[in-house]
ROTIVO-483489 format. One record per residue (C-alpha): x, y, z. Coordinates in steps of 0.1 Angstrom, whole numbers, padded with zeros to 4 digits, always signed. Example, Ala and Ser with C-alpha at 12.3 -4.5 7.8 and 13.67 -1.06 7.14 Angstrom:
2
+0123-0045+0078/+0137-0011+0071/
end
This chain:
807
-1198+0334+0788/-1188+0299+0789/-1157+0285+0803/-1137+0277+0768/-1145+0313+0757/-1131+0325+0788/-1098+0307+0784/-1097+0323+0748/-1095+0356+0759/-1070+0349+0780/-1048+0333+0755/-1057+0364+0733/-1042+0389+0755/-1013+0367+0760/-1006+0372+0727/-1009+0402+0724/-0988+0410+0756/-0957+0388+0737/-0955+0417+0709/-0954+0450+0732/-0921+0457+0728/-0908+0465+0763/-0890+0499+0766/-0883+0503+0803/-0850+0519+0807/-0818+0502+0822/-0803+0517+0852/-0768+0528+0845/-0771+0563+0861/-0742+0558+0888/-0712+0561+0861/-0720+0542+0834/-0695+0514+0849/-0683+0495+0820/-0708+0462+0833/-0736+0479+0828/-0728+0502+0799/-0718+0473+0776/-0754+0462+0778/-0769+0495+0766/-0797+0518+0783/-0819+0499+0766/-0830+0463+0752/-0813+0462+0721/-0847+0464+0700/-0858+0493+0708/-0847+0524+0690/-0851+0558+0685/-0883+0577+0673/-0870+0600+0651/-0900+0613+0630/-0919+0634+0656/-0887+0652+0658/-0884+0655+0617/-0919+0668+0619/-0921+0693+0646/-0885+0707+0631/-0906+0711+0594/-0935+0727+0610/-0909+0747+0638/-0892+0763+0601/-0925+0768+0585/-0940+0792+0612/-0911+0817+0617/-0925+0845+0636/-0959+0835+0648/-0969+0835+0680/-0954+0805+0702/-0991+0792+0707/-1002+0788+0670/-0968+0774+0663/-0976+0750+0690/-1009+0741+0671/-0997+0741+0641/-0969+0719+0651/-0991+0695+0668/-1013+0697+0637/-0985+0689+0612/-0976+0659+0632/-1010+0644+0638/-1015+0648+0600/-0985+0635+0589/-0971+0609+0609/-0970+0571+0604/-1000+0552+0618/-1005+0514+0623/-1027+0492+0633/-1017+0463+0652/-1026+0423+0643/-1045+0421+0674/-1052+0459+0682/-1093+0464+0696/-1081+0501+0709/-1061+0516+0682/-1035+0549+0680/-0999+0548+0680/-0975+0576+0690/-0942+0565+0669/-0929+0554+0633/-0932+0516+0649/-0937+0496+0684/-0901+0495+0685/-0895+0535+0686/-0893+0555+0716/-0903+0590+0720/-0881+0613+0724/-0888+0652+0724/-0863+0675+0706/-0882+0705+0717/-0878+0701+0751/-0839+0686+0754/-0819+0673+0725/-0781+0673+0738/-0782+0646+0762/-0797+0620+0737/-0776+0634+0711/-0747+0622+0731/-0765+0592+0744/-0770+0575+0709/-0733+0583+0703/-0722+0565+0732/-0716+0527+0745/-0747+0532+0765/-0771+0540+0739/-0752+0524+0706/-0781+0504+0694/-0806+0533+0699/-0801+0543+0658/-0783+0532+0630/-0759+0554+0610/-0782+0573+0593/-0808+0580+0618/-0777+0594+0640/-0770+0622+0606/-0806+0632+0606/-0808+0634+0644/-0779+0655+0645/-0792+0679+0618/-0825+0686+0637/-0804+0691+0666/-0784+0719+0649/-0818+0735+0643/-0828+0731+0679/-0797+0745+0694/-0808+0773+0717/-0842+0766+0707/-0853+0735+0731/-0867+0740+0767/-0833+0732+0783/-0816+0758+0762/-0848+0782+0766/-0837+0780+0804/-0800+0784+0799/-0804+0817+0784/-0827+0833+0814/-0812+0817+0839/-0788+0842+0860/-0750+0830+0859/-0754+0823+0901/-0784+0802+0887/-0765+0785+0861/-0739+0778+0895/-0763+0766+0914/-0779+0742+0886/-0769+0710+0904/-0758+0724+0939/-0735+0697+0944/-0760+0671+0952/-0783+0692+0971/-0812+0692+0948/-0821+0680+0912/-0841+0706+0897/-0861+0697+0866/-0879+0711+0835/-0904+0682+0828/-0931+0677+0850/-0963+0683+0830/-0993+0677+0856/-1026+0680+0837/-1051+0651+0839/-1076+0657+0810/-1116+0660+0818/-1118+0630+0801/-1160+0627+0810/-1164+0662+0793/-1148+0642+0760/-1169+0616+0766/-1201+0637+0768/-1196+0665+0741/-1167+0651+0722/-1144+0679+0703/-1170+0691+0684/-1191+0703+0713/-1156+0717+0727/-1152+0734+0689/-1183+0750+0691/-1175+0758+0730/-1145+0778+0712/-1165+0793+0687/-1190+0808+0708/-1159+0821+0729/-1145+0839+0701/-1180+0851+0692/-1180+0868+0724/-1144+0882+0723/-1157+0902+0686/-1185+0918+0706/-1166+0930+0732/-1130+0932+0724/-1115+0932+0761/-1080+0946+0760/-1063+0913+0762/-1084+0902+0728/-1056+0900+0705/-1041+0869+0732/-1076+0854+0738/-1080+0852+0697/-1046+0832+0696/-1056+0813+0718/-1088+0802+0708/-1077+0800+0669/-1050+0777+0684/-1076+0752+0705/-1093+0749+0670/-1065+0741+0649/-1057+0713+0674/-1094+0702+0678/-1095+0698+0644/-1066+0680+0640/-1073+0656+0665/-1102+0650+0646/-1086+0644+0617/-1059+0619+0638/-1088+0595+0648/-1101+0597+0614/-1068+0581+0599/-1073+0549+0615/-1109+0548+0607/-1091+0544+0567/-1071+0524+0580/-1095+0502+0601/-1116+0496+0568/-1083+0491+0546/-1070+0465+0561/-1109+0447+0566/-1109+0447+0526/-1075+0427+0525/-1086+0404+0557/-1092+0371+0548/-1104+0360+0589/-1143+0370+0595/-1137+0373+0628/-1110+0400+0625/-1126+0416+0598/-1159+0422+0620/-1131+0440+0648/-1115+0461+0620/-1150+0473+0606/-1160+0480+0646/-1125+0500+0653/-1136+0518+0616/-1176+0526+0631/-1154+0533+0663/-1128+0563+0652/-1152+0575+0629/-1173+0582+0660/-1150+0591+0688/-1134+0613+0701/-1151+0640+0680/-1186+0628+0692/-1199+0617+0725/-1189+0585+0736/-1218+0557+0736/-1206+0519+0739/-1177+0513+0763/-1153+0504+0733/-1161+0537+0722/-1151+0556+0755/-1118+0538+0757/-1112+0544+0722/-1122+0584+0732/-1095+0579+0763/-1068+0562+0747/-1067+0589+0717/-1070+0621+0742/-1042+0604+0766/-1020+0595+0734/-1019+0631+0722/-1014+0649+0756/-0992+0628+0770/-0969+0613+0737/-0974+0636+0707/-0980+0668+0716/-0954+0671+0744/-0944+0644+0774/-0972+0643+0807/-0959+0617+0830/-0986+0594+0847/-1022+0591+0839/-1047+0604+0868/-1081+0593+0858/-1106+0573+0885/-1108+0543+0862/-1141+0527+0876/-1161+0559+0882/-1150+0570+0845/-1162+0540+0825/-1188+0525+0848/-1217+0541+0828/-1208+0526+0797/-1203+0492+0811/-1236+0492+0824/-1252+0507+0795/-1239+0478+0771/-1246+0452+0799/-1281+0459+0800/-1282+0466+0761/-1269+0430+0761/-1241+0444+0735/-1213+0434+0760/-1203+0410+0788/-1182+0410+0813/-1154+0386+0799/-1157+0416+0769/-1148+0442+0790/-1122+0430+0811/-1106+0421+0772/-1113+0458+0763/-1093+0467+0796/-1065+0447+0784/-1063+0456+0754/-1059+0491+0770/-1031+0485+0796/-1012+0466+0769/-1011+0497+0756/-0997+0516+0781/-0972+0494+0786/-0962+0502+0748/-0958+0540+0756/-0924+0553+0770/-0898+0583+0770/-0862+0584+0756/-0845+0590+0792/-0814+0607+0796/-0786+0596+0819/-0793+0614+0846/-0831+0607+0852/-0823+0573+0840/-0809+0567+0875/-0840+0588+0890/-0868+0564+0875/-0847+0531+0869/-0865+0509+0852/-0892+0533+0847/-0915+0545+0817/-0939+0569+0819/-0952+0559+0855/-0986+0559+0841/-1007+0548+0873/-1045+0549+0872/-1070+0552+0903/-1098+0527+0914/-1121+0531+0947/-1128+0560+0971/-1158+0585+0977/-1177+0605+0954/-1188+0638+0957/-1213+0629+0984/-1188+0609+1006/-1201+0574+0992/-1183+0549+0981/-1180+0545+0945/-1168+0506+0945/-1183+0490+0914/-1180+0460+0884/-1155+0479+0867/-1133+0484+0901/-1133+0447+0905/-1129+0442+0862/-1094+0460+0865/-1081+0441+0892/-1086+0411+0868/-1071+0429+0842/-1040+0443+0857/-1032+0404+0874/-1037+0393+0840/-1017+0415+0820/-0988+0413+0849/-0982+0444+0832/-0954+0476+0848/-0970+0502+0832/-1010+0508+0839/-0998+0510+0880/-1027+0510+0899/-1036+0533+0932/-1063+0524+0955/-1087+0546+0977/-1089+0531+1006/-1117+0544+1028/-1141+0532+1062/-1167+0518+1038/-1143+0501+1014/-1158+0470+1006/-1140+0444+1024/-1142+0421+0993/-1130+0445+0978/-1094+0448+0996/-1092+0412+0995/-1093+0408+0959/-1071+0436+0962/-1047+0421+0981/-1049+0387+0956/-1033+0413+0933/-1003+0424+0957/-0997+0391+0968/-0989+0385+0929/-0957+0402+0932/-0965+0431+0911/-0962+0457+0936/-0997+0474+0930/-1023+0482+0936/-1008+0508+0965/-1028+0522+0990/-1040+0556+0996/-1058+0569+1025/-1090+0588+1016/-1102+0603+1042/-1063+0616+1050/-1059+0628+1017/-1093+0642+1014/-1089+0664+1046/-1051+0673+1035/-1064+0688+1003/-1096+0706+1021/-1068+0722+1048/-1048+0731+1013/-1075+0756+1003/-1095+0731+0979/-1129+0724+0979/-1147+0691+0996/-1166+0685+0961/-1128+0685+0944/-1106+0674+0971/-1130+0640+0968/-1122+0635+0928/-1087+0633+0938/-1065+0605+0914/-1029+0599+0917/-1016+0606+0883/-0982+0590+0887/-0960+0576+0919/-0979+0591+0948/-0988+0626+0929/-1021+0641+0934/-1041+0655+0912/-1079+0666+0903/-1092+0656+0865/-1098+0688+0847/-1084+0713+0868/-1053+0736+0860/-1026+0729+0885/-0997+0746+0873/-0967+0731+0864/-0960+0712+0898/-0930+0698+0913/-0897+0720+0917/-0875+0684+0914/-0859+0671+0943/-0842+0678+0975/-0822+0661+0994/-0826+0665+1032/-0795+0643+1042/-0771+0665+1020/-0786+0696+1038/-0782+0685+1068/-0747+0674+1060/-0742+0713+1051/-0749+0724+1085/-0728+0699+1096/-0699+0718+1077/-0711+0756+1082/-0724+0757+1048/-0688+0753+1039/-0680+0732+1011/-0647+0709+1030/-0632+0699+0990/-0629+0741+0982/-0632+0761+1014/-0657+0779+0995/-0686+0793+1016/-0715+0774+0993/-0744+0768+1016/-0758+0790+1042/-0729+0808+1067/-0742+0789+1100/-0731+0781+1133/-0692+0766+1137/-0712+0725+1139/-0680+0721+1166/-0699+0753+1188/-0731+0730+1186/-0741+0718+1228/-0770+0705+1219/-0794+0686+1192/-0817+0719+1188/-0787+0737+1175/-0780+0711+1150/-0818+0713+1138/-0818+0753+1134/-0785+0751+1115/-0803+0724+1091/-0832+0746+1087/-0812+0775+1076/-0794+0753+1052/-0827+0742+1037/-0843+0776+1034/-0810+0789+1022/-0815+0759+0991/-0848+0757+0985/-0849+0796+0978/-0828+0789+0953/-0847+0758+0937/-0876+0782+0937/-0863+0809+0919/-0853+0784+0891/-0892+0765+0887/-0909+0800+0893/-0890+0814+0863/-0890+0780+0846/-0932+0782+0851/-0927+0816+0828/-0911+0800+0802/-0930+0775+0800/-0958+0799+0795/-0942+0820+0767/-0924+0791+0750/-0949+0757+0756/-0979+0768+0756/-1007+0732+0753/-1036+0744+0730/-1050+0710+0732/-1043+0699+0762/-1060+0736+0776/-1091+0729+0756/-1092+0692+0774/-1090+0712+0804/-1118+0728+0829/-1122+0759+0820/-1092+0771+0798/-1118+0779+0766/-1136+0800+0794/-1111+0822+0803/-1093+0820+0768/-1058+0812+0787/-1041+0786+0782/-1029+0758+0812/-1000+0773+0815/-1011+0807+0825/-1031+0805+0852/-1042+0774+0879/-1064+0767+0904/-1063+0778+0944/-1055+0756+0971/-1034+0732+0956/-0997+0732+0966/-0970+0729+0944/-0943+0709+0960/-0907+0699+0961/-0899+0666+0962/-0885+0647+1000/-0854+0626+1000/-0840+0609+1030/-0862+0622+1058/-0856+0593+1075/-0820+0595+1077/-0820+0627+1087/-0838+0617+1116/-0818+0589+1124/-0789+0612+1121/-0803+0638+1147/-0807+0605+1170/-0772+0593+1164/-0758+0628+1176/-0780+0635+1202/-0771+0604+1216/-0733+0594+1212/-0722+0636+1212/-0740+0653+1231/-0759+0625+1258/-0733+0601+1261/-0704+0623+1247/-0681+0594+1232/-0673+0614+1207/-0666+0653+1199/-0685+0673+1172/-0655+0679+1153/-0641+0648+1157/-0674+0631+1147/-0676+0649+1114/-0638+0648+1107/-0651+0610+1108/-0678+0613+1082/-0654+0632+1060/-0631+0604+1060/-0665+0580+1053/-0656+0562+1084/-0624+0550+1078/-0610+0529+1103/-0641+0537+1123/-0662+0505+1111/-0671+0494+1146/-0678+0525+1159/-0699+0524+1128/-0719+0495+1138/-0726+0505+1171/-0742+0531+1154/-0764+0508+1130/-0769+0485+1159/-0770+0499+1193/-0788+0537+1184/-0823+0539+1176/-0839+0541+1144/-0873+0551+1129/-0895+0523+1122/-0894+0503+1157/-0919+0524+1178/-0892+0541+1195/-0899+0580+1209/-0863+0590+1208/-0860+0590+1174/-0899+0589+1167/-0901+0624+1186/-0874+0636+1159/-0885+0622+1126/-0920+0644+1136/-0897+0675+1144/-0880+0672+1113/-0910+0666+1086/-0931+0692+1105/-0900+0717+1104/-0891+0709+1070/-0926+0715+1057/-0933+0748+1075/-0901+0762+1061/-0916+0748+1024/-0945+0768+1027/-0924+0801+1035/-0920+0799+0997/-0947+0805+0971/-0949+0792+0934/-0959+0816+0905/-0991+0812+0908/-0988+0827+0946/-0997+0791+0964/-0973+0783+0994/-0952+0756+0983/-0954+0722+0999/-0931+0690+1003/-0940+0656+0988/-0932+0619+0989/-0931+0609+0956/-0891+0607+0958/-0895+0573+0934/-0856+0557+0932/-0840+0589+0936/-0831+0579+0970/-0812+0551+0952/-0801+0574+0921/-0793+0609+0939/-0781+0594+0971/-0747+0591+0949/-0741+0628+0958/-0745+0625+0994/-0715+0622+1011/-0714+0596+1043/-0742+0608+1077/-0743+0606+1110/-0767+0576+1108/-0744+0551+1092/-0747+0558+1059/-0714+0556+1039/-0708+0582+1007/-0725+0575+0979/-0753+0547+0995/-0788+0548+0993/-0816+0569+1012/-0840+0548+1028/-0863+0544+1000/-0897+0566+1012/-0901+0591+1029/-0919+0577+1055/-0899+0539+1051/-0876+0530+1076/-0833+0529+1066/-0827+0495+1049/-0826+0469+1076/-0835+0487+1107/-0869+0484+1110/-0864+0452+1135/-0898+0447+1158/-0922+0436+1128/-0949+0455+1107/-0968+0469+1137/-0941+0488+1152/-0934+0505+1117/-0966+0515+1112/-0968+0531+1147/-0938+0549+1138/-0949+0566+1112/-0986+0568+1123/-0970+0592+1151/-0965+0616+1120/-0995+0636+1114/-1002+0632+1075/-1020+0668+1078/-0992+0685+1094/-0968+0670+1072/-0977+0665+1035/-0983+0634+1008/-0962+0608+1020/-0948+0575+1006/-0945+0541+1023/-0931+0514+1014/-0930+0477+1029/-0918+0443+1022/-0934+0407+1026/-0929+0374+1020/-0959+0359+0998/-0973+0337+1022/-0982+0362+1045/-1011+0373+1021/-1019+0340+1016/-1040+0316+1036/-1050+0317+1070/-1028+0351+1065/-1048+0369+1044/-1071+0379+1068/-1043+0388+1092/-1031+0414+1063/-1068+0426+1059/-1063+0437+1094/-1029+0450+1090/-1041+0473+1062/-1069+0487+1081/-1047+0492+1110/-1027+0514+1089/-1063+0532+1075/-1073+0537+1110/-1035+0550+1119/-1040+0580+1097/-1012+0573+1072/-1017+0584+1039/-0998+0556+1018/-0982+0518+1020/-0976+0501+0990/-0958+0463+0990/-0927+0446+0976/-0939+0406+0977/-0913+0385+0967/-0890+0360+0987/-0854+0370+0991/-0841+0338+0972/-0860+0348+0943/-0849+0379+0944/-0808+0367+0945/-0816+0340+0924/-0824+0367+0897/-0795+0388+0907/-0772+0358+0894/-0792+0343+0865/-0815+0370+0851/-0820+0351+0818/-0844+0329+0843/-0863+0355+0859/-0864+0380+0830/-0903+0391+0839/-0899+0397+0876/-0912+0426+0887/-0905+0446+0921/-0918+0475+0940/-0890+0505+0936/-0904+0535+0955/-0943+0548+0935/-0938+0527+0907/-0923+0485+0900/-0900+0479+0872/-0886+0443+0862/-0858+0434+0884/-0833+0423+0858/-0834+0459+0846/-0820+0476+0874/-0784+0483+0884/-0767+0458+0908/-0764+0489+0935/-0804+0491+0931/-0812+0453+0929/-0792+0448+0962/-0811+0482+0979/-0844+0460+0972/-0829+0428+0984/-0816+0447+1014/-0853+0460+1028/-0868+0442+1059/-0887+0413+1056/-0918+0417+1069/-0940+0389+1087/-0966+0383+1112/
end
């Protein structure tokens, strides 16, 4: 394709990129200070979806009495039939999941009290008009005691409905929906091959009627209701596709309508052919199970070893070129950057800035071990440094045979300043997952579904991840006896008096009692939770997507695979290290300062203390500088904390593992955490991973960071997250190759993540005063990147803050 034609594209998808209404949520989590709630939670376009939640409500009242998983069918049937569909001006991948590009999902049946108060308040005014508040208020009267969050209320014990928040300790959460689709099944049967997979299944179930038959029918009748109606869903914009050709007056688009019509007649119903028609396949399967049915956070799918046949097939057909594909490609990430979730306050301060975190996975082995590096690995990198895009995040499988080319277009793409693609260590990973009970052929076709989340396409995993936990306000708990110092009420574990403590061991046994004492009780509230979901949510579509599910007639929810852990989610390792270094040093090495007299300190957050303070930032060491003494005891406590993780196991019987997928929480949930041994004052951030250094201490350069955490072995710990922070010119240049080096340094080093903030500090304040300038920067947060201008001050100044790294 000639140059010209080239340049057109890109001014195509430029285009098209200026209408995607952006959606990302503001961070206002920390109090809703009147700053930042004047401005709203969200851009002042974007507004409420409204219609999925009229729809589901009208199917909900039409299905009294059924069982919960043909009303879940049904449900999904009445909305797929009945909802508004559009097709875009410059749409080539079609399928919408709201009334308009300016709505925003939001799902009634899972929570409707938080947004009902949201849209009624300062922060969320411009979210609906008058009218659209009436209606949403109606359907919440309906859904009273109905939704998930309710569902939960009404099981929970009262000491669970106590223990809910836990004062900061952990966040636990009713959301996380894990299944990545078998997207290549789709592709090579399409839903009719799955209907008639169902078909024979119930064929089999009326010549032998096990005992659980009357379940397994339900089931089954359930996939096909949704099969068919997803059918039906494609077919819509197939009429619409040939609608709007008759009225089009341009040949040009006219020929793309009649091709999206061929298209969605085709797909996803039958086997994919073209590589227009397996995106289309892809983009209608991800729609429904992760938008319209119910909400599944991040994507998961192994982008190049997905699509590569097609490519090649319409290459050598001569039906496509290259410069068509990577448009294709666009076309697609522009529309993941249209998808999002109405947020409510409190996980708006969790994922600030954050949509969906809808990351997708290029590179790595296949099932033989070889690397799988191809066109299409190379064609996204193009499009994602295109599209400059926060949604469509891209992880990378970094292996020994990685291409070097490769990594160094890769690292083209960092240096950008969009904080992807991140890096994740195959052959650590790979071995992690093996150790965890899966199988080689499996633990290979691992993707990262959404910040640093692993995941295998097709498989039933259960409904992962408990919420989060944070490690610094546990250890603060030992610090105080389990005793809570505002009430005198015994709250956490009844450990030793902290001013009894003579030496650093007994400060780590009190900490692990704290943390078994809390994270029995987060347990008890996802295991039940995982029942619920069971009874109440079942996913007849999303199960027949599934490996398996049509098999066993169960649905996702009621069974998963071995070997895989379900995890809670790390905060603040790192400080609690730091913290253990801090007392073992200035209490009980160089004794300046009594136990009690220490903590009496932190409970007056260090007042009149502020040079005692900053011997304490500056003189003790800190992770991150290649230093034993506190190295030594950031591997004691992820090893400990781990092992007393998998003392607990998840419904499904799987020991429970940790994870460092912690995303801004260390910013958002750090608000609960009152001031820490290591300098911290009440209410600041976590360091930002858990494997990152505190903000600022990391002072001997790049090297000694990575040697720090490389002393922490990734399979004796868990799936950790790392992030870093460069200028641009040090992936530039003569640089580049130093960074080439620098990556495989950490490869070889055996840790299993680093991903990169690049942008220079005087950008980054420049933006903090004039935002109107700088209104499409984007920045690295912790698993995902968000545009700068949409964060909280608190948050923009934690980014600003991080070290500066250089060679």
């Amino acid at each position: 394709m000639s140059l010209s034609i080239v340049t057109e594209i890109k001014e195509y998808t430029k285009k098209r990129k200026r209408e995607v209404v952006v959606k990302t949520v503001r961070n206002t989590q920390r109090g809703f200070v009147e700053e930042e709630s004047d401005r709203g939670a969200y851009r002042p376009d974007v507004r409420l979806a409204i219609e999925r939640s009229r729809l589901i409500t009208e199917s909900y009242k039409m299905t009294e009495g059924e069982p919960w998983v043909i009303r879940r069918a049904k449900a999904l049937e009445h909305i797929l039939r009945k909802m508004t569909i559009y097709i875009e001006d410059n749409d080539l991948i079609v399928g919408n999941a709201t009334e308009s590009p300016n709505h925003l999902v939001h799902f009634i049946d899972n929570n409707c009290e938080s947004v009902r108060r949201l849209i009624n308040d300062k922060a969320g005014w411009t979210l609906a008009d008058d009218a659209g508040k009436a209606e949403f208020e109606e359907l919440c009267k309906y859904w009273t005691g109905k939704n998930m969050r309710d569902r939960h209320d009404q099981f929970f014990t009262d000491e669970m409905k106590n223990d809910f928040k836990y004062d900061g300790t952990f966040l636990w959460s009713v959301w996380s929906e894990p299944e990545v689709p078998n997207h290549e099944k789709v592709f090579r049967i399409g839903l009719k091959g799955i209907r008639g997979q169902a078909e024979q299944k119930l064929a089999e179930l009326e010549e032998k009627y096990p005992v659980d038959f009357l379940q397994q029918k339900e089931f089954i009748d359930a996939v096909i209701i949704t099969l068919d109606a997803a059918m039906h869903f494609a077919g819509r914009f197939a009429d619409r596709a040939r609608s709007l050709a008759q009225c089009e007056s341009d040949e040009e688009r006219k020929k793309e309508l009649l091709k999206i019509a061929a298209t969605c007649d085709r797909v996803p119903a039958n086997p994919a052919r073209t590589l227009q028609e397996a995106i289309q396949s892809f983009w209608f399967i991800h729609l429904i199970t992760h938008q319209i049915d119910f909400i599944n956070y991040g994507i998961g799918v192994r982008m190049d070893v997905l699509f590569n046949p097609f490519y090649l097939r319409d290459k050598e057909a001569g039906r496509l070129t290259r410069e068509g594909a990577q448009e294709l490609f666009e076309c697609l990430w522009l529309k993941f950057e249209g998808l999002g979730q109405m947020y409510t306050p409190l996980l708006a301060g969790v994922y600030a800035g954050a949509q969906l975190i809808q990351s997708t996975t290029i590179g790595g082995v296949d099932s033989e071990g070889k690397d799988v590096t191809n066109e299409i690995s190379y064609i996204i990198l193009d499009v994602v440094k295109s599209v400059r895009t926060l949604e469509g995040s891209l992880a990378l499988r970094f292996h020994k045979d990685s291409p070097k080319e490769f990594i160094m277009k890769a690292i083209d793409v960092v240096a950008c300043g969009l904080g992807y693609p991140a890096f994740f260590n195959d052959e650590v990973l790979v071995s992690l997952l093996v150790k965890q009970g899966l199988s080689l052929k499996d633990a290979r076709d691992f993707t990262i579904r959404a910040c640093v989340y692993i995941n295998i396409p097709g498989k039933c995993i259960g409904k992962i991840g408990l919420g989060y936990l944070s490690l610094p306000k546990v250890l603060w708990w030992a610090l105080h006896g389990g005793i809570s110092p505002k009430t005198g009420k015994q709250r956490g574990a009844p450990t030793q008096d902290p001013a009894t403590f003579t030496s650093i061991d007994g400060v780590m046994k009190a900490y692990l009692a704290q943390l078994r004492f809390f994270n029995k009780k987060h347990v008890q509230m996802h295991n039940l939770s995982c029942a619920i979901h069971k009874e109440y949510l079942p996913r007849p579509f999303l199960s027949a997507v599934m490996d398996d599910c049509i098999e066993q007639g169960k649905d996702c929810r009621a069974w998963a695979i071995p070997g895989y852990r379900d995890f809670n989610i790390m905060l603040g390792p790192t400080n609690v290290a730091d913290s253990l270094a801090v007392l073992k040093k200035v209490v009980f090495e160089d004794k300046i300062i009594p136990m009690k007299e220490f903590i009496e300190v932190l409970d007056s957050n260090w007042e009149n203390k502020e040079a005692f303070r900053q011997m304490i930032l500056n003189k003790v060491p800190k992770f991150g500088n290649d230093d034993d003494y506190v190295d030594d005891l950031a591997i004691a406590v992820q090893y400990n904390t781990k092992a007393v993780m998998e003392e607990f196991t998840d419904a499904f019987g799987r020991p429970y593992s940790g994870d460092g997928s912690g995303s801004s929480s260390t910013y958002g949930l750090a608000i609960m955490c009152e001031a820490t041994p290591d300098g911290r004052k009440d209410g600041e951030p976590f360091a930002d991973a858990t494997l990152s250094p505190s903000a600022g201490a990391d002072r001997k350069g790049p090297l000694a960071v990575l040697s720090s955490a490389g002393k922490i072995d990734s399979l004796r710990s868990y799936n950790q997250l790392l992030n870093q922070k460069f200028m641009p010119q040090f992936l530039e240049g003569e640089n580049k190759e130093t960074f080439y080096n620098y990556l495989r340094t950490w490869h070889d080093l055996g840790i299993s993540h680093v991903q990169f903030n690049v942008v220079d500090k005087a950008v980054l304040l420049d933006a903090k005063e004039h935002p109107e300038k700088h209104s499409d920067l984007i920045v690295r947060i912790a698993g995902y990147s968000a545009y700068f201008v949409d964060l909280s001050a608190g948050l923009q100044d934690n980014i600003i803050e991080r070290t500066e790294q250089g060679f």
